[in-house]
C-alpha positions as CSV (number, residue, x, y, z in Angstrom):
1,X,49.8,-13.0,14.7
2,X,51.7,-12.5,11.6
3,X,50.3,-9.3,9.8
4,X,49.5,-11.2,6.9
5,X,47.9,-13.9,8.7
6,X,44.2,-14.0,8.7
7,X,42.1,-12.6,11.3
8,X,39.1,-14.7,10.8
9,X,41.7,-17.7,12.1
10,X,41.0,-18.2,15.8
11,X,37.0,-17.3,15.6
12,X,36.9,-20.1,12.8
13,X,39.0,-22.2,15.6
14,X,36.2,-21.6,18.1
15,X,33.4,-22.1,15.7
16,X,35.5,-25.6,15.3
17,X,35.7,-26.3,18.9
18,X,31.6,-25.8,19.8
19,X,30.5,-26.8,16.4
20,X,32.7,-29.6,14.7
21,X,33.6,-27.4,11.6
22,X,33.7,-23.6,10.5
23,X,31.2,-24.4,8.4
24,X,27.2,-25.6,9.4
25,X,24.1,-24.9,9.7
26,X,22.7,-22.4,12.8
27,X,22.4,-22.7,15.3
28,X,25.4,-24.1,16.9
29,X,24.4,-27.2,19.2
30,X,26.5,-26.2,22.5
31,X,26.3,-22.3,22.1
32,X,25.2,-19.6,19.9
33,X,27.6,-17.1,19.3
34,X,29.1,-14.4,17.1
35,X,33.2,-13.7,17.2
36,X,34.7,-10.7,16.2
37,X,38.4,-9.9,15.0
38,X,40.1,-6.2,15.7
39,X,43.6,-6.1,14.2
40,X,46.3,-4.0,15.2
41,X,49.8,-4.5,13.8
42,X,50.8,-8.3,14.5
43,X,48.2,-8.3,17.4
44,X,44.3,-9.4,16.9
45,X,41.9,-8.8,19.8
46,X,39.0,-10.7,19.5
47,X,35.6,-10.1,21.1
48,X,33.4,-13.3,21.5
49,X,29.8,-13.0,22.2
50,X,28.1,-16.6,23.1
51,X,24.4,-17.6,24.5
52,X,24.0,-21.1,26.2
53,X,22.0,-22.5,28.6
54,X,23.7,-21.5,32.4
55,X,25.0,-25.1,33.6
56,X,27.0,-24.6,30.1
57,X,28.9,-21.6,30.2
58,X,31.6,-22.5,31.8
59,X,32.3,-25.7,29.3
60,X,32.1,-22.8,26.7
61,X,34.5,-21.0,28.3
62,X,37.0,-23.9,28.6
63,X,36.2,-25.2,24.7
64,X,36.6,-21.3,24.0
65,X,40.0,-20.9,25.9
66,X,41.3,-24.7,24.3
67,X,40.7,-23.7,21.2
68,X,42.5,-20.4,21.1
69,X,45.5,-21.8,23.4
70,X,45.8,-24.5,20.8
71,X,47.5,-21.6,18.4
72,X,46.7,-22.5,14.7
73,X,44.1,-23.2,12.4
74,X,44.6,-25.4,9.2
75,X,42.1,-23.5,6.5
76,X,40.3,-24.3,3.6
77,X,43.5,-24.0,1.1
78,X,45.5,-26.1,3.1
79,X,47.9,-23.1,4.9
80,X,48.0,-22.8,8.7
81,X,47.1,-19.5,10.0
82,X,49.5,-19.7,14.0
83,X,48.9,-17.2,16.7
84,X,49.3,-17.0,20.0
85,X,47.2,-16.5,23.1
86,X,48.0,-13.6,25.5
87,X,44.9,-13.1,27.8
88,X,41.6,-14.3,27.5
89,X,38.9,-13.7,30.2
90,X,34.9,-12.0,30.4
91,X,34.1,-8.7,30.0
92,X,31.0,-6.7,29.8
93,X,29.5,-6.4,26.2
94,X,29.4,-2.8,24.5
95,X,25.8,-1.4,24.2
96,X,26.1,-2.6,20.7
97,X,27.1,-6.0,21.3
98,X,24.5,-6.2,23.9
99,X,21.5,-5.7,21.6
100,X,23.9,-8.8,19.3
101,X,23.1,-11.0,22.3
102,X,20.0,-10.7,22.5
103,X,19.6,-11.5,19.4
104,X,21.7,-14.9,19.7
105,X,19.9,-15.9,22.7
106,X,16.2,-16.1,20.4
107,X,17.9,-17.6,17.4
């Protein structure tokens, strides 16, 4: 990702992909979730925290993994933010991100 690209870009694509826009009302109908953007230089590491209901998870996954592969996001002011997917796979949450998830999976 372009330094000066934003950050926010690919969570807003996910948001997009389980929720129709960006921009709604919570709780998301598919899956609760919460994304989170770390940049470094041109490269952006995001961790993506999600509840659903089990027989779900794995089309959140795949809307998840679409939506980042796709590689851009057109934003409110009309510019494209582009980036491009390297990896993308589950990991354990951090202690902190834990007690996040439990608060998604009661809202």
């Amino acid at each position: 990702m372009a330094p000066d690209a934003d950050p926010g870009a690919p969570g807003a694509a996910i948001t997009t992909a389980l929720c129709g826009h960006w921009e709604h009302e919570p709780p998301c109908p598919v899956a609760s979730h919460h994304t989170r953007a770390e940049r470094s230089g041109d490269e952006v590491r995001l961790h993506i925290l999600f509840a659903t209901e089990p027989h779900l998870e794995e089309r959140v996954r795949q809307d998840i993994d679409r939506a980042l592969a796709r590689g851009e996001l057109r934003g409110p002011d009309g510019g494209t933010t582009r980036w491009r997917l390297r990896l993308s796979g589950p990991s354990e949450p951090s202690p902190r991100e834990a007690e996040h998830l439990e608060r998604l999976t009661r809202g």
